[in-house]
C-alpha positions as CSV (number, residue, x, y, z in Angstrom):
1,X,89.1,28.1,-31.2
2,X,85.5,26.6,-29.9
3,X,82.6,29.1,-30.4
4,X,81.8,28.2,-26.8
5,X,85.4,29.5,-25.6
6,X,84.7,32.8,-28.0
7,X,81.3,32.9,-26.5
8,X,82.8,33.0,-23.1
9,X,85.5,35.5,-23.7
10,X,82.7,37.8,-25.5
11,X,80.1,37.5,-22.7
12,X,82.8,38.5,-20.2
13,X,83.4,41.5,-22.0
14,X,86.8,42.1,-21.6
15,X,88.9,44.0,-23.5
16,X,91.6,42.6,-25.7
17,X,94.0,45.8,-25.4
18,X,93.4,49.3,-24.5
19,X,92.9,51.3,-27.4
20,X,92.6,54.9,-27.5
21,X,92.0,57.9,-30.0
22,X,91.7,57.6,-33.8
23,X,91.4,53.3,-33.2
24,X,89.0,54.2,-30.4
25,X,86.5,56.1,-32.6
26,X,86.7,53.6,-35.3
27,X,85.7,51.0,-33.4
28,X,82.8,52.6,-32.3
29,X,82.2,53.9,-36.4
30,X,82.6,50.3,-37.3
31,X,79.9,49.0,-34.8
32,X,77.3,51.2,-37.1
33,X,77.7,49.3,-40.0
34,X,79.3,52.3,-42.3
35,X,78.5,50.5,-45.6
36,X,74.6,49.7,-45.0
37,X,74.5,53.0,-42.7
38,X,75.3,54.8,-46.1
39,X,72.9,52.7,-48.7
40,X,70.1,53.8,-45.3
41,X,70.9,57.6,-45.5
42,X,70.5,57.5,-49.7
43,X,67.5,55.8,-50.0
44,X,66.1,58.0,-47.3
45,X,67.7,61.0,-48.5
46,X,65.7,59.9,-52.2
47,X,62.1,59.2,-50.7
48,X,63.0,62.9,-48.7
49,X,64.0,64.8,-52.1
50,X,61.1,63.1,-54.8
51,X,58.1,63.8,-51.9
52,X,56.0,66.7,-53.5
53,X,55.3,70.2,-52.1
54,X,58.1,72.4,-50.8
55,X,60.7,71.1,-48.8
56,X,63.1,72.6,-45.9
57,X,66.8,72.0,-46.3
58,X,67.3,72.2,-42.6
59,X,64.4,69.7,-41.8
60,X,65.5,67.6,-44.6
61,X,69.8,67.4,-43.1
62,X,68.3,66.8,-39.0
63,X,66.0,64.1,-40.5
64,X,68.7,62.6,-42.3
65,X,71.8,62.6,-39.2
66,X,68.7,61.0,-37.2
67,X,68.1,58.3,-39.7
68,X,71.6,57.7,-39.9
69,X,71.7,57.4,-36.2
70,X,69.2,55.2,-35.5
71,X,70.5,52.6,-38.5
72,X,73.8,53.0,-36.9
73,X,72.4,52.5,-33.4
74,X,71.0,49.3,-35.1
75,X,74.0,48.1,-35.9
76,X,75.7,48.3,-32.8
77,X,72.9,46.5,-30.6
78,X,72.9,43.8,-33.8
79,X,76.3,43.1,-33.2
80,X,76.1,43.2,-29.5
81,X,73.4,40.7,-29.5
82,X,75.4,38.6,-32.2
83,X,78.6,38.6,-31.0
84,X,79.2,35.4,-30.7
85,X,77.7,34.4,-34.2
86,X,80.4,36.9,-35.4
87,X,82.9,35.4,-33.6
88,X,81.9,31.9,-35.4
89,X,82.1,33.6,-39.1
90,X,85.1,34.3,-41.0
91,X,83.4,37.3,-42.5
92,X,82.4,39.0,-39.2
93,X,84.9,37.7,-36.9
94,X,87.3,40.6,-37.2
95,X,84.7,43.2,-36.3
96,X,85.2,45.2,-33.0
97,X,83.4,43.0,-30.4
98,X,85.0,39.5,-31.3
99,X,88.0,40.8,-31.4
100,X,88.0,42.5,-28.1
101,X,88.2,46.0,-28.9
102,X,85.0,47.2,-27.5
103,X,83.1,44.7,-24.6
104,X,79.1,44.1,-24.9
105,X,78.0,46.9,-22.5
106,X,80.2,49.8,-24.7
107,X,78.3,48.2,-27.7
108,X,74.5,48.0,-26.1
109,X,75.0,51.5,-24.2
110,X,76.3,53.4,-27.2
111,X,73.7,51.9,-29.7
112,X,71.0,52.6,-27.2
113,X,72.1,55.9,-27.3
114,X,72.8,56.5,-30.7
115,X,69.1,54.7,-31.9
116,X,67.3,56.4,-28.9
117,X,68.7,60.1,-29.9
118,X,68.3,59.7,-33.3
119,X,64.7,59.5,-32.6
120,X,64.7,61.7,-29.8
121,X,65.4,64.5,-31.6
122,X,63.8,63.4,-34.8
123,X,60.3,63.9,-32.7
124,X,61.0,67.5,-32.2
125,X,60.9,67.8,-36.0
126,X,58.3,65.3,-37.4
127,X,56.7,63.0,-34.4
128,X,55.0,60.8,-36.8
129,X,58.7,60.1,-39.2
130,X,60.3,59.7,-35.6
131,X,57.8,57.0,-34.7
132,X,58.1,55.1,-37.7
133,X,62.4,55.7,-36.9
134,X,61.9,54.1,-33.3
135,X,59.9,51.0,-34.9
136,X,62.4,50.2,-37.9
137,X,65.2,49.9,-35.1
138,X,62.9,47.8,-32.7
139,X,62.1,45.8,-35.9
140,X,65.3,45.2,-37.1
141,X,67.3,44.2,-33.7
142,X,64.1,42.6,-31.6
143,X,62.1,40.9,-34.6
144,X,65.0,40.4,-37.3
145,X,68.3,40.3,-34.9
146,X,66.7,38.5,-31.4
147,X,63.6,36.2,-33.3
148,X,64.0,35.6,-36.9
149,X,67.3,35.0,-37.6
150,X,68.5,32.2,-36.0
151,X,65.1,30.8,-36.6
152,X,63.8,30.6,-39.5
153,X,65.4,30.1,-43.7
154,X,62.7,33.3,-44.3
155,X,64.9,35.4,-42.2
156,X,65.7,37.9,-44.8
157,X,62.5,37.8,-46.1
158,X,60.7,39.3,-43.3
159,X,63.5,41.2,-42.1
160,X,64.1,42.8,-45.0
161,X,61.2,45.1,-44.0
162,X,63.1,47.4,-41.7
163,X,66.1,48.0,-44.3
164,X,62.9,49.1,-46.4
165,X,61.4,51.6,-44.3
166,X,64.0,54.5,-44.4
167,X,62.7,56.4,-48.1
168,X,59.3,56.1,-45.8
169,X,60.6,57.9,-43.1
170,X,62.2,60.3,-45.5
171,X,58.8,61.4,-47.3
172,X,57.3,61.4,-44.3
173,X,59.5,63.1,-42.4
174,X,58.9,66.3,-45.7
175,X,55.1,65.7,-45.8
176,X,54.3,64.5,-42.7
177,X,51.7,61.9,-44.2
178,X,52.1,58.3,-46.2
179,X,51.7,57.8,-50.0
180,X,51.5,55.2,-52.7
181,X,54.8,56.6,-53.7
182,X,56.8,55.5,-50.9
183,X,55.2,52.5,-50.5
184,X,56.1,51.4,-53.7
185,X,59.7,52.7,-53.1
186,X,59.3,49.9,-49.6
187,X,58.3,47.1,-52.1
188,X,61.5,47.6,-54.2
189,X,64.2,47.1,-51.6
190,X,62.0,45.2,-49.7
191,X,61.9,42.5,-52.7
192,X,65.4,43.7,-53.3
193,X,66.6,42.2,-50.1
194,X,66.0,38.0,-50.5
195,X,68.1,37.7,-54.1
196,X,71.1,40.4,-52.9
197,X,71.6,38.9,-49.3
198,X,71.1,35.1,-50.8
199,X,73.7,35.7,-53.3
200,X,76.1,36.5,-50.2
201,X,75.1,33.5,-48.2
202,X,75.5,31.0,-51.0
203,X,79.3,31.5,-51.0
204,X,79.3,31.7,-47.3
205,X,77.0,28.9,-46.3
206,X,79.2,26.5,-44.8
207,X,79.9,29.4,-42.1
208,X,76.7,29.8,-41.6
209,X,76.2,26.1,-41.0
210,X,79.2,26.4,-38.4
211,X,77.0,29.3,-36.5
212,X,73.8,27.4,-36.5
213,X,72.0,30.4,-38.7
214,X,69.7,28.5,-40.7
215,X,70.3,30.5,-43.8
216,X,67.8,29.3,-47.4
217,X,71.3,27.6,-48.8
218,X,71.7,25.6,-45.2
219,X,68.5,25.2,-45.2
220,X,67.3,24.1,-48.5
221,X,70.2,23.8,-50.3
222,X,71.7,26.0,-53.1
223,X,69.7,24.7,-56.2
224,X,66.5,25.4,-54.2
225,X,68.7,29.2,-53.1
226,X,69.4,29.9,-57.1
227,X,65.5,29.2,-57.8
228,X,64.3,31.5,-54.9
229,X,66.6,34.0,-56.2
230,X,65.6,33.8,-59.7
231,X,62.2,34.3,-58.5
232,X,63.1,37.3,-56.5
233,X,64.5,39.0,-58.8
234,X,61.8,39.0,-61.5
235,X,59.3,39.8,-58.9
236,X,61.8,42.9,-57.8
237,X,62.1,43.1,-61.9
238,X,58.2,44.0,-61.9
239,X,58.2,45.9,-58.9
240,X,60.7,48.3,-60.6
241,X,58.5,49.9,-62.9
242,X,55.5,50.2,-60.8
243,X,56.9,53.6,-60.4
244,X,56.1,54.3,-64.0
245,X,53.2,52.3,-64.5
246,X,51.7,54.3,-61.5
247,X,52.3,57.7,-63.1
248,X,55.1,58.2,-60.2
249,X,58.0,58.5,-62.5
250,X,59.0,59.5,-65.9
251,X,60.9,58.0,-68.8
252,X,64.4,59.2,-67.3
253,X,63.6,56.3,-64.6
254,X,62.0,54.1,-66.6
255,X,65.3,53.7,-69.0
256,X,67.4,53.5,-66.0
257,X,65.2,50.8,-64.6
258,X,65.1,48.5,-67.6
259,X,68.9,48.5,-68.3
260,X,69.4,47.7,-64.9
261,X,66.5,45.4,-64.9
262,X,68.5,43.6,-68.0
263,X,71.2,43.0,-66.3
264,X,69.9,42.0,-63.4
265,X,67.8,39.6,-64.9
266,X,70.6,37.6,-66.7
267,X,73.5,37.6,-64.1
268,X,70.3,35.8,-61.7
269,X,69.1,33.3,-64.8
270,X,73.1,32.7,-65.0
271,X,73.7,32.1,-61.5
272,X,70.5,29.7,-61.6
273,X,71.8,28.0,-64.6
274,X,75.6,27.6,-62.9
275,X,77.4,24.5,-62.2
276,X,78.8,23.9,-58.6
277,X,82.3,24.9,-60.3
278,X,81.3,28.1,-61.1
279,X,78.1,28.6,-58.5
280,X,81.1,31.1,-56.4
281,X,81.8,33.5,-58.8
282,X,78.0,33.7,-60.6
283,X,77.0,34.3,-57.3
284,X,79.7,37.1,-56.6
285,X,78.7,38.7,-59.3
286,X,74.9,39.0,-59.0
287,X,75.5,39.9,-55.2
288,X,78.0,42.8,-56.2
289,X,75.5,44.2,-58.7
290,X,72.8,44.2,-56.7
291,X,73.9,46.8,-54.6
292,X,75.3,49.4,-58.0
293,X,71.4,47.9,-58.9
294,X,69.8,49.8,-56.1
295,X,71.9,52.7,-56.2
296,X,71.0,52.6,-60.0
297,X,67.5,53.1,-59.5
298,X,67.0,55.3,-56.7
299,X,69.7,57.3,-58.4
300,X,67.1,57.4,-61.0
301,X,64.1,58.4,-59.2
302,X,66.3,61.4,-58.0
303,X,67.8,62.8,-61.3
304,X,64.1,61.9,-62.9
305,X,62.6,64.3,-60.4
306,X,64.9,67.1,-60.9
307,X,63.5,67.2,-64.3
308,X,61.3,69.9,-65.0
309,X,57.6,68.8,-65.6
C-alpha cells in the first residue's frame, strides 16, 4: 500500500475493529513503549538508590511510577506524531496506531495525560526532579520526535539526551540537588545511545530510506555508520570508568565495566572490520549487547553501592 494511502487512513483516525478489554489495555500498554519504558525506570531507579544521604522508600516508588509515566506518555505522543513513519516501516508497522487499533486523538489524549500526571504529581514530591521530568518529555517528542528526526543524520546524537536524563531525575528526585555523579551517569547513556541505535538502523536502513528518515547509514552510508560507531563506542568505553577515576565507584564497578567494556570494544572493531556479507549479523550482535551492556553497568553501580564502605 502507498504511505500516502496509510497516511490518510491514519490521519482520519478511524478505527480498524472495535476492540475491547484485555486487547484494549494492551494497546494502550504498547503505545508506552514497554521495553525502553523499563531500561527508563532502571536507570532511574540506579541514579535514585547510589545518591548519598538517607533515602525514603515511599518517595523513591512515587518518583519512580512518575518517571515511568512520563517516558510512557512519551511514547504514546512519539507514535502519535509518527504514525505514518510507522506505517512506512516493517519494524513499526504492526504497532497500535497503523494498524488501526487505537486513532490519533486516543494516542495524543492519553499520552498527554499519562506525561502531564506523571509530572503532576511528581511536583508534589520533589518540584525541581518534576521539572527536569516535564522537560525530558518536551525534549524527546518536540526537539527529538517533531525537529530532529526527520531532519537531520545527528538525530540520535542529540536526541539521545532525553533517554539520558532519567538516573538525573532519580538523584535528584532523593537529594533534591545535581552532582558530578549523575552527570557522569548522563554522559554514559548519552554516548551510549549513537553506536546501540546505529547498530539497529544499519540492518534496517533501506526502511528508513522508504520513510524519508535520514538516518547516518542513509545518510552517509554504512562504512561511514561502522566508523561513527567504532568511535562511539571507545568514547562510551572512556566514559565508563570516569565513575572510578572520579572516586564515584569502587572496584566491584570497575571489573564489571572493563569486561563489558572488552566485549564491547571487539564486537564494534568486528562490525567495523565486516564485509557487506556479514555487515547484518555483526551488526545484530553489537546492537543486542549493547542493551545487556547498559544493564551490565548500571547493574554495577547498584550492587557496588550496596557494599559497605
Amino acid at each position: 500500500m502507498p504511505v500516502s494511502v496509510i497516511e490518510a487512513s491514519i490521519d482520519s483516525g478511524a478505527v480498524a475493529a472495535p476492540r475491547r478489554g484485555a486487547a484494549r489495555i494492551g494497546d494502550f500498554l504498547a503505545l508506552t513503549k514497554p521495553r525502553v519504558m523499563s531500561l527508563v525506570m532502571f536507570t532511574a531507579m540506579v541514579g535514585f538508590a547510589v545518591a548519598p544521604g538517607r533515602r525514603d522508600a515511599l518517595t523513591g516508588c512515587i518518583a519512580l511510577l512518575c518517571i515511568a509515566a512520563g517516558a510512557g506518555g512519551a511514547g504514546a505522543l512519539n507514535m502519535w506524531y509518527e504514525a505514518d513513519l510507522d506505517a512506512a516501516m516493517t519494524r513499526t508497522a504492526g504497532r497500535p496506531l497503523p494498524r488501526g487499533r487505537v486513532s490519533r486523538s486516543e494516542a495524543l489524549a492519553f499520552g498527554l495525560a499519562l506525561a502531564g500526571g506523571g509530572a503532576a504529581i511528581l511536583g508534589l514530591v520533589n518540584a525541581a526532579a518534576a521539572a527536569l521530568l516535564a522537560s525530558t518529555v518536551f525534549f524527546y517528542v518536540v526537539i527529538y520526535t517533531m525537529w530532529l528526526k526527520r531532519r537531520t543524520p545527528q538525530n540520535i546524537v542529540i536526541g539521545g539526551a532525553a533517554g539520558a536524563l532519567p538516573p538525573v531525575i532519580g538523584w535528584l528526585a532523593a537529594t533534591g540537588s545535581i552532582g558530578l555523579e549523575p552527570l557522569l551517569l548522563f554522559l554514559i547513556i548519552l554516548l551510549w545511545t549513537p553506536p546501540h541505535f546505529w547498530a539497529l538502523s544499519l540492518n534496517r536502513a533501506g526502511e528508513y530510506a522508504r520513510a524519508g528518515i535520514p538516518m547516518l547509514p542513509v545518510v552517509a552510508g554504512k562504512d561511514a555508520t561502522k566508523r561513527q560507531i567504532l568511535f562511539y563506542s571507545v568514547l562510551l568505553v572512556g566514559a565508563s570508568l570516569l565513575p572510578c577515576a572520579f572516586g564515584c565507584a569502587g572496584a566491584l564497578y570497575g571489573a564489571v565495566a572493563c569486561i563489558a567494556d572488552a566485549v564491547l570494544l571487539i564486537l564494534a572493531m568486528r562490525l567495523h572490520a565486516s564485509k557487506d556479507d556479514r555487515d547484518a549479523a555483526a551488526a545484530r550482535r553489537l546492537f543486542g549487547f549493547s542493551i545487556l551492556y547498559l544493564f551490565l553497568l548500571f547493574s554495577g553501580l547498584l550492587a557496588d553501592a550496596a557494599l559497605p564502605r
